[in-house]
Phi, psi and omega in degrees: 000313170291354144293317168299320182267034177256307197318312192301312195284326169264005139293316154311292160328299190326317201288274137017289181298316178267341154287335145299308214286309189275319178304302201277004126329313169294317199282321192298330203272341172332116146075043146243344169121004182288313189265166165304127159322297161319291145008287180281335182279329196273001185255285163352309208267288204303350166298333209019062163057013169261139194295336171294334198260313183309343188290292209282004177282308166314324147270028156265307172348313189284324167311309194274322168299293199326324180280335179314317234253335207250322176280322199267355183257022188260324182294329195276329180253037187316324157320332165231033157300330181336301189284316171283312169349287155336296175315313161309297172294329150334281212298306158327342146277350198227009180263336189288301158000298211268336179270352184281308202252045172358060169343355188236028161125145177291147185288139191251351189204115195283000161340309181278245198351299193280341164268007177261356106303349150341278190292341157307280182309347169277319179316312184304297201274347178291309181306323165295355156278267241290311164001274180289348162298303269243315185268005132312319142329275181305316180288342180255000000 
């Protein structure tokens, strides 16, 4: 059993990782000529076309290679992942958090809210596997 959630959390890392990776890559590539016209206007439009709120989408961007960048190097050491496992389901929980309790308002459509909680809850039931794997593992 603890091969298996190891194989599963580093598929998940996997995952995790090229999707930070590839997201905060877009926002960082905004208005270099780089990205697909669809691209840059759907990064734009979430900006709601003012360039200022694109800067700090652009450093949240730098957030996201960096955890991107931080998941794949968990994969590669996974044995001492624990602690980031834990850190990730923190940060990931606290990205649903902000999409659940808006500043711009209740939510009118859970469109938003439930797939940036996904990946909380997968982080949540993976870290409770390894849990019950890892100590298992250990008591025998």
């Amino acid at each position: 059993m603890q091969t298996t959630t190891k194989v599963l959390s580093i598929i998940v890392y996997v995952l995790l990782g090229t999707i930070l990776l590839a997201a905060g890559s877009a926002l960082l590539l905004f208005k270099t000529g780089l990205l697909p016209d669809a691209v840059t206007s759907a990064i734009l439009s979430e900006a709601g076309g003012n360039l200022h709120t694109l800067h700090i989408v652009q450093e949240l961007g730098t957030l996201f290679v960096f955890a991107g960048l931080i998941t794949f190097g968990f994969v590669r050491h996974y044995d001492q992942s624990q602690f980031f496992h834990w850190a990730m389901t923190d940060f990931l929980g606290l990205m649903a958090l902000v999409h659940w309790f808006d500043v711009r308002g209740p939510n009118t459509s859970l469109t938003e809210p439930i797939p940036v909680t996904l990946p909380f809850l997968v982080f949540a039931a993976l870290g409770l596997l390894r849990l019950a794997t890892e100590r298992s593992k250990a008591g025998a």
